[in-house]
C-alpha positions in Angstrom: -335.1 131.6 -97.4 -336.9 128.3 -95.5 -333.3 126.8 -96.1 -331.5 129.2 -94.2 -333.3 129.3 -91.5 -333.1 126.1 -91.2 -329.2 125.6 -91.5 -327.8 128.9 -89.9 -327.9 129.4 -86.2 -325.4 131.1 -83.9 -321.7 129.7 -82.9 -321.8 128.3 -79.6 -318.4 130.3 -79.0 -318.8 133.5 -80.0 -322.8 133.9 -81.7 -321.8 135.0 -85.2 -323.8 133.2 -87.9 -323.0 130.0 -88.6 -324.0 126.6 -90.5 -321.7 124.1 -87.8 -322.1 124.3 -84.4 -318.7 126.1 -84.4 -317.7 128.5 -86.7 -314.8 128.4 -88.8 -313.3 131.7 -87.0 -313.3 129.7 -83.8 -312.0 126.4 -85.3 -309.1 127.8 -86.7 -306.3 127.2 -84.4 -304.2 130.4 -85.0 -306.4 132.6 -83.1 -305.8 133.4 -80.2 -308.3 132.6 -77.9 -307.3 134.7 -75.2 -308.1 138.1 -77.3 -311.8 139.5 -77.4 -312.8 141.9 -80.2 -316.1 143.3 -79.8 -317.6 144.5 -83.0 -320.7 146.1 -84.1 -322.2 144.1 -86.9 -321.1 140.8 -88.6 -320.2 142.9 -91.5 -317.1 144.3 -88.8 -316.4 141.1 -88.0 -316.0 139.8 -91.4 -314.1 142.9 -92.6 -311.4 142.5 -89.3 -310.9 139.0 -90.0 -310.4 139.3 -94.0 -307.6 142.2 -93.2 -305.9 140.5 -90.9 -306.9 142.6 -87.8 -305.3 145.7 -89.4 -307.5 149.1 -90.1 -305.2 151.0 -91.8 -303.8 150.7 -95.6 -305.3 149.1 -99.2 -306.1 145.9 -96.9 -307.1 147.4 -93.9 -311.1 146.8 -92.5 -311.6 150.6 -92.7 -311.5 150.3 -96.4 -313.9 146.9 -96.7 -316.2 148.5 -94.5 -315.8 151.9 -97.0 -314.6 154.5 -93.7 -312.0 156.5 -93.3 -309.6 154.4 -91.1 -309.2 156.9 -88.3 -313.2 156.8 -88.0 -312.5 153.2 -87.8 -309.5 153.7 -85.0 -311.6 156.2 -82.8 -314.3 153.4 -82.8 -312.3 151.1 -81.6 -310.2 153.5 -79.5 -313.8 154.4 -77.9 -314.7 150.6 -76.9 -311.5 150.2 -75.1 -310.6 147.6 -77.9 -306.3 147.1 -78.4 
């Protein structure tokens, strides 16, 4: 536990959990930096980024994050996300 408090800190970009100074979700340069989604946990984050951005289907983030996917839409729907 010592160790990873030590080695894990926050991305200087966008304050996920990190051992760099910049994440891997920030380094890689198929994002596109001029889209913003605003999640609730890292566990969100994690889930959106493993499907690919989609919510719906056997890959979607509804089912990593174990919701029904139109729970998942009306949050996002809610914060205004696209």
């Amino acid at each position: 536990m010592a160790l990873a408090v030590e080695q894990v800190h926050h991305c200087a970009r966008c304050h996920t959990f990190t051992e760099a100074e910049v994440c891997a979700v920030c380094l890689d340069p198929a994002r596109d930096a001029t889209r913003l989604c605003v999640v609730e946990t890292p566990a969100d984050q994690a889930a959106l980024e493993r499907s690919g951005g989609k919510v719906f289907g056997p890959d979607g983030a509804a089912r990593m994050l174990n919701m029904k996917p139109t729970t998942l839409a009306s949050r996002i729907k809610a914060l205004g996300i696209r």
